[in-house]
C-alpha positions as CSV (number, residue, x, y, z in Angstrom):
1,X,11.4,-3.5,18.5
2,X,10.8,-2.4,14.9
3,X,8.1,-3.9,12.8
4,X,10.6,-5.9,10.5
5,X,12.2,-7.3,13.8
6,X,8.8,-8.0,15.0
7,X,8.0,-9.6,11.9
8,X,11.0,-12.1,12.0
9,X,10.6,-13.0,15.7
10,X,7.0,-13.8,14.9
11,X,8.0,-16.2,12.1
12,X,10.1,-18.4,14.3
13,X,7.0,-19.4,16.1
14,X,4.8,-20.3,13.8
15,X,5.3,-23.6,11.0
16,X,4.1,-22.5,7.8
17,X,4.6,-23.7,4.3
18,X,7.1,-20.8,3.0
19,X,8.1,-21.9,-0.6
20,X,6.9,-19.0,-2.8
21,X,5.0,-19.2,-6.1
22,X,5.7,-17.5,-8.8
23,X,3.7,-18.1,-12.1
24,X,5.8,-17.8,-15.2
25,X,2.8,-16.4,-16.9
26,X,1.5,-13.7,-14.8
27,X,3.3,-10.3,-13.9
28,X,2.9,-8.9,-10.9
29,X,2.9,-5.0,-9.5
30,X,3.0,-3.7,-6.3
31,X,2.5,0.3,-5.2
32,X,3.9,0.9,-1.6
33,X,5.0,4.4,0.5
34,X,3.6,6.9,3.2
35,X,0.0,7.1,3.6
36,X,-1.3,10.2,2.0
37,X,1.4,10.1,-1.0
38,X,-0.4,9.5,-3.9
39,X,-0.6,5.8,-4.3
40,X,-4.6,5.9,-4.3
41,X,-4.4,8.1,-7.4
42,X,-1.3,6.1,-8.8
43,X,-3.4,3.0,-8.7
44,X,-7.1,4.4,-10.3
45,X,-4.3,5.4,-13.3
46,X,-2.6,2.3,-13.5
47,X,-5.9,0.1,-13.5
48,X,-7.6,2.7,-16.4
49,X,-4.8,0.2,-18.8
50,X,-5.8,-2.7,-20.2
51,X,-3.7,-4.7,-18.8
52,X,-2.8,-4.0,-15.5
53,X,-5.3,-4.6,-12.6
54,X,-4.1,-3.4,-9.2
55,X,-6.1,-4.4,-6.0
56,X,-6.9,-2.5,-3.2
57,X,-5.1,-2.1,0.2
58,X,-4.9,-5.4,2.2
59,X,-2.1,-5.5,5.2
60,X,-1.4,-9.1,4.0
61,X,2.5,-8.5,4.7
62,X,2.0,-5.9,7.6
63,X,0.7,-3.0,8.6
64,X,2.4,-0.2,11.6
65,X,2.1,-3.4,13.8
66,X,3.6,-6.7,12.2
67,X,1.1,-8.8,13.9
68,X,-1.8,-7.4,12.6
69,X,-0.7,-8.2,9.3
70,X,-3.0,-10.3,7.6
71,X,-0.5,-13.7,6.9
72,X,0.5,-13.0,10.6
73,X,-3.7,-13.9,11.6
74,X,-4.1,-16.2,8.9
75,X,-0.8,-18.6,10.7
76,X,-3.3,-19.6,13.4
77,X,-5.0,-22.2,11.0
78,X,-1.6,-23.8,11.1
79,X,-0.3,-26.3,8.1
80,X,-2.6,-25.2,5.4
81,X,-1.3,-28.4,3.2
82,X,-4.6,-29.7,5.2
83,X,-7.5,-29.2,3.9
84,X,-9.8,-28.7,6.8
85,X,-6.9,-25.3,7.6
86,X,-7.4,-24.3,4.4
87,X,-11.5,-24.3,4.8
88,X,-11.4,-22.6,8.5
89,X,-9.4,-20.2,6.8
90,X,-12.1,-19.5,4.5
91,X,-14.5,-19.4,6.7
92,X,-12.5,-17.2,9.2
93,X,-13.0,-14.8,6.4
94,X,-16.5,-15.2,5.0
95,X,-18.1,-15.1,8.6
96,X,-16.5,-12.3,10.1
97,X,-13.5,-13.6,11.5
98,X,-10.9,-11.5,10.3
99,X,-13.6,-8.4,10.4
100,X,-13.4,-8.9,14.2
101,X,-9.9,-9.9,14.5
102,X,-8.6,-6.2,15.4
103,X,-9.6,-3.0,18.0
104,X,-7.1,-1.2,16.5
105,X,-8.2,-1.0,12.9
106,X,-10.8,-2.5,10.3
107,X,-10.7,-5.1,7.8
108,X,-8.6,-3.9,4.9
109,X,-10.6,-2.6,1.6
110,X,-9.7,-5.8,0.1
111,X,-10.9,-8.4,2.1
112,X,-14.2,-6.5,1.5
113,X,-14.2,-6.8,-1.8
114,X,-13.6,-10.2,-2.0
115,X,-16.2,-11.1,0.9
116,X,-18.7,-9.6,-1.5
117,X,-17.7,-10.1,-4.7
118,X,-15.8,-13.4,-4.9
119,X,-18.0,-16.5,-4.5
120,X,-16.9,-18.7,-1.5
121,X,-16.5,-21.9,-2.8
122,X,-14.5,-20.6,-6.0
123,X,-11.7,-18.6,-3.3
124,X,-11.6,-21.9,-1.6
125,X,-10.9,-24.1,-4.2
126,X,-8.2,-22.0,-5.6
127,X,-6.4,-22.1,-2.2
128,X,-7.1,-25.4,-2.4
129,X,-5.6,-26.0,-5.9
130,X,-2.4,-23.8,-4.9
131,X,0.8,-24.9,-2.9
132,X,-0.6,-23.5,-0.1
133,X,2.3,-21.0,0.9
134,X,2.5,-17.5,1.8
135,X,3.5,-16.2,-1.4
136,X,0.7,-18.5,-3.0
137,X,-2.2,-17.0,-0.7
138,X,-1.2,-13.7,-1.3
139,X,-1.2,-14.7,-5.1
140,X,-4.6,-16.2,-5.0
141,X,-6.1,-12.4,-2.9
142,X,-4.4,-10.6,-6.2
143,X,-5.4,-12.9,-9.1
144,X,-9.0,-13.0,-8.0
145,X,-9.1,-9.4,-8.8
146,X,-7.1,-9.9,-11.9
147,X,-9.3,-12.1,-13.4
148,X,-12.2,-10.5,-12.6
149,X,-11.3,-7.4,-14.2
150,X,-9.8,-9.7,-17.3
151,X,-6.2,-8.8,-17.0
152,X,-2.8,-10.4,-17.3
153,X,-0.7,-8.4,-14.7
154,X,-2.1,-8.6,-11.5
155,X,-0.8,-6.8,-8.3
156,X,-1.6,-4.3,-5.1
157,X,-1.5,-1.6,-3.3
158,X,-0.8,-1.2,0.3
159,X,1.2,1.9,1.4
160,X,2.6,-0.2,4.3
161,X,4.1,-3.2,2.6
162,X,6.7,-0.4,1.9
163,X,8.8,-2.3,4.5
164,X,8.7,-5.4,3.2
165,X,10.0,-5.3,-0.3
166,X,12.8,-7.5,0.2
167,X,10.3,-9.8,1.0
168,X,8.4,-9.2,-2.1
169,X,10.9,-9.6,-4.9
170,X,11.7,-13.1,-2.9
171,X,8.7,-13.9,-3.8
172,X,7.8,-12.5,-7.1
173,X,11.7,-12.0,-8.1
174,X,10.2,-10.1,-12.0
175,X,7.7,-8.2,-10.1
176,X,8.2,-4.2,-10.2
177,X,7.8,-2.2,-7.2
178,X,6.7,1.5,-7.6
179,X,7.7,3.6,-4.6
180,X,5.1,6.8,-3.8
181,X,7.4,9.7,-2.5
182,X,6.0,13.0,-1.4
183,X,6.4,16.2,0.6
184,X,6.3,15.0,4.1
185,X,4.6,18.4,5.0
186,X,2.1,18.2,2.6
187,X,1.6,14.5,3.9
188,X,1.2,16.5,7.6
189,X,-1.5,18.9,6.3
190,X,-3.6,15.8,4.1
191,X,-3.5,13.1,7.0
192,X,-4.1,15.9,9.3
193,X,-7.0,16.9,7.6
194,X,-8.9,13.4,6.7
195,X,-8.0,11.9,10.2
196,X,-10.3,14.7,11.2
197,X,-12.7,14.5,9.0
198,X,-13.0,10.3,9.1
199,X,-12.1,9.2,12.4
200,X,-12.1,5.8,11.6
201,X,-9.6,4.2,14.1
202,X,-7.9,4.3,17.1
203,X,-6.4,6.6,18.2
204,X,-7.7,8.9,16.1
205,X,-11.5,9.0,17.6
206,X,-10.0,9.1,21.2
207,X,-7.4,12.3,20.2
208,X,-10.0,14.4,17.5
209,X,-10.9,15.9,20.4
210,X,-8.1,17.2,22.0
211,X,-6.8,19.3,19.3
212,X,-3.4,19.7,19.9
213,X,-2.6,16.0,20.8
214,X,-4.0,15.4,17.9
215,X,-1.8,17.1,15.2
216,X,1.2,16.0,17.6
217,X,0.0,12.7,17.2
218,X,-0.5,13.0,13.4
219,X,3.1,15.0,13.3
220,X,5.0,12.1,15.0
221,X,3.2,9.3,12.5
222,X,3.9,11.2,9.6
223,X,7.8,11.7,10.6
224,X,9.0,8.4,11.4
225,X,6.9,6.7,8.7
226,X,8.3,9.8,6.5
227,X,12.2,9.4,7.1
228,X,11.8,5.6,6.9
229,X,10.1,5.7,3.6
230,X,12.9,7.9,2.9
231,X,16.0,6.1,4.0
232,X,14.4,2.5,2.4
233,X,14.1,4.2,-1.1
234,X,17.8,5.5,-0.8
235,X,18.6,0.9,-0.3
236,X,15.9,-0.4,-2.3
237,X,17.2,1.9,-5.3
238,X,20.9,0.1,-4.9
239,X,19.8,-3.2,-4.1
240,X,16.6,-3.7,-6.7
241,X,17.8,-0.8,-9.6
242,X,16.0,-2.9,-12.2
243,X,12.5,-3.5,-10.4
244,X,12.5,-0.2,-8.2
245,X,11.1,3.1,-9.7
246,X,10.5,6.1,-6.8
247,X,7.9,8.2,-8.2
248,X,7.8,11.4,-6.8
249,X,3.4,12.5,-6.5
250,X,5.1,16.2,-7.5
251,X,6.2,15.1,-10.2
252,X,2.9,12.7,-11.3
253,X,0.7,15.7,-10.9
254,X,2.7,18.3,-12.5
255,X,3.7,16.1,-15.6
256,X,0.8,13.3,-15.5
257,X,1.9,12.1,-19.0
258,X,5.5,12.4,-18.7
259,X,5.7,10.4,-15.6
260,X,3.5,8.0,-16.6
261,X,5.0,7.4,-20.0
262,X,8.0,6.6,-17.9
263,X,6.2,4.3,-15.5
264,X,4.7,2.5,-18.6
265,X,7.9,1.9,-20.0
266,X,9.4,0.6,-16.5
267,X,6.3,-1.9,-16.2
268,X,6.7,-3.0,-19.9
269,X,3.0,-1.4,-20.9
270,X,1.9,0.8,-23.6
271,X,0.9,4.1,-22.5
272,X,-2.6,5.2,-22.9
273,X,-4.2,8.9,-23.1
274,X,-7.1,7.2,-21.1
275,X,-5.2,6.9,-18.1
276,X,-4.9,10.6,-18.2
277,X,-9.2,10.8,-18.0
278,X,-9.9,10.2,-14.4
279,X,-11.5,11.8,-11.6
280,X,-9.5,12.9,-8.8
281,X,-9.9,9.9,-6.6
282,X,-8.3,11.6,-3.6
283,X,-10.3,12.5,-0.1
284,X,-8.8,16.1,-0.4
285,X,-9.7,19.3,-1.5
286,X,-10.1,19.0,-5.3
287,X,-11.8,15.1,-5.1
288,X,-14.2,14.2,-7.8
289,X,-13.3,17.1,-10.4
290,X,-11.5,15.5,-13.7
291,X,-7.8,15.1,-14.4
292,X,-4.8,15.6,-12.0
293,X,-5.1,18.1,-9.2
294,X,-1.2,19.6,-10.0
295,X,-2.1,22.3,-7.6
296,X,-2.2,19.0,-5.2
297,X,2.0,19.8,-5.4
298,X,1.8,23.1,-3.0
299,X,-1.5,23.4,-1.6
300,X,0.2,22.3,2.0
301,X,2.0,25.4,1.9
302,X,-1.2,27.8,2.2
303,X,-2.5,25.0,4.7
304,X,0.4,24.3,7.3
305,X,1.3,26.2,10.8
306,X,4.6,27.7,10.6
307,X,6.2,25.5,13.6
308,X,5.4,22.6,11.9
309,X,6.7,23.7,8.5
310,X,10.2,24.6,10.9
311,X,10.2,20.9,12.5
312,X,9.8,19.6,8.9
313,X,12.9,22.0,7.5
314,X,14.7,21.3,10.7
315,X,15.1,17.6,10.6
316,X,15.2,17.0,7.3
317,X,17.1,19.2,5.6
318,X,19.4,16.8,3.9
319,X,16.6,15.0,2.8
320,X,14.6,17.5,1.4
321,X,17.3,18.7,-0.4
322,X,18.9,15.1,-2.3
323,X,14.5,14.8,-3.2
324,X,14.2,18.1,-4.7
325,X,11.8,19.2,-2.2
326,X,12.1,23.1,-1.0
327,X,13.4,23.2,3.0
């Protein structure tokens, strides 16, 4: 069963208030692809404009698992047109509820922030003051950050919620959704490399010992997550040609202004030379130096085993090829 199938047979079951909400006022942008593809650095660029304020990673549509998406954890409060939902809720995430929730993974980066930075009874009472939905939940998590930060488009970033877009623009039908692309073998050789070095989940700490499980394991991920990514760019880009932009990383970190001038112009934003003064915000080899890493682009190719550069080649070929990506 796929994670969208096990997304919709999970919604059957459950009665929750569905009716989006979508404020006329606020604008809303969402970063999705592969893990490892560059929406990390895609974000700390967006955020450096003054309008734009894009949260951090929070599995509120999904994650690899549809159930351990947030909304999909948040359903066993039931109705939340009650109040007394609406406060367990809260308190489901202020005391540790939703910290505890999963032995596969930890609580998003998100959630943290808002545990710590968002005062308890000001989260509640916007739920509260909502419609109570989905959409509006998720709306509330994003425009806490937003206003904190003093910006008019809100949005996030969660490489996951890449299969869920549809979902997204039924929500937020004028949001824009930028699409991270990237090498799938230099995806390999960074995941590769910061599983071993952080550890943080199963089954990474169980395999980090048993070397070559572990980059099979890591190979595996990083193909079917790759040539899904992959084939929903190829629909989103005929269904959503207005709201959808595919940014290849290759080409953000050999032309940072260029692409981003173009990005700026898709989200309706002036462009900024700021956004270009950054550190590199990625876990990799060139993190913390200033400006864009463009040798980020080819690095993998000094770094990857030969078989794994063949399987890569092998199987995606066609791929590689309509991307612009050498096979």
């Amino acid at each position: 069963m796929t994670s969208i199938q096990e997304s919709q047979s999970e919604i059957k079951n459950v009665a929750f208030v569905q009716a989006p909400l979508t404020p006329a006022r606020r604008r809303f942008v969402f970063i999705v692809g592969v893990s490892r593809s560059g929406t990390t650095l895609l974000r700390k660029t967006l955020n450096r404009s003054d309008q734009i304020a894009i949260s951090n990673e929070n599995h509120f549509m999904g994650h690899l698992l549809a159930r351990e998406g947030v909304r999909f954890k948040f359903r066993k409060f039931g109705d939340l047109r009650s109040d007394d939902n609406v406060r367990r809720l809260v308190a489901y995430l202020y005391d540790g509820g939703l910290q505890a929730s999963s032995r596969l993974r930890g609580m998003s980066k998100h959630w943290h922030w808002i545990v710590k930075m968002v005062d308890r009874e000001d989260l509640q009472q916007r739920l509260l003051a909502s419609n109570r939905s989905e959409a509006d939940v998720f709306t509330v998590m994003m425009q806490v950050y937003a206003d904190r930060k003093g910006k008019p488009i809100m949005g996030e970033k969660t490489p996951s919620h890449v299969r869920y877009v549809p979902t997204l623009f039924d929500w937020f039908p004028e949001g824009k959704v930028i699409h991270m692309l990237r090498d799938p073998r230099a995806i390999f050789v960074s995941e590769l490399r910061r599983r071993r070095l952080e550890p943080e989940t199963w089954p990474y700490k169980q395999l980090r010992h048993v070397g070559p499980l572990f980059a099979l394991y890591i190979l595996l991920e990083t193909t079917f997550a790759w040539l899904e990514s992959v084939s929903l760019s190829a629909k989103y880009r005929q269904q959503y040609p207005d709201h959808y932009y595919p940014l290849k990383f290759e080409d953000l970190v050999r032309d940072p202004e260029g692409q981003l001038r173009r990005v700026c112009e898709f989200l309706g934003v002036e462009f900024h030379d700021k956004m270009l003064k950054q550190k590199v915000v990625s876990k990799g080899f060139a993190a913390g130096q200033m400006g864009f890493d463009a040798e980020a682009a080819d690095r993998w190719q000094t770094q990857i085993h030969p078989w794994v550069n063949a399987w890569f080649a092998f199987w995606f070929q066609k791929q590689l090829k309509e991307l612009g990506f050498q096979s």
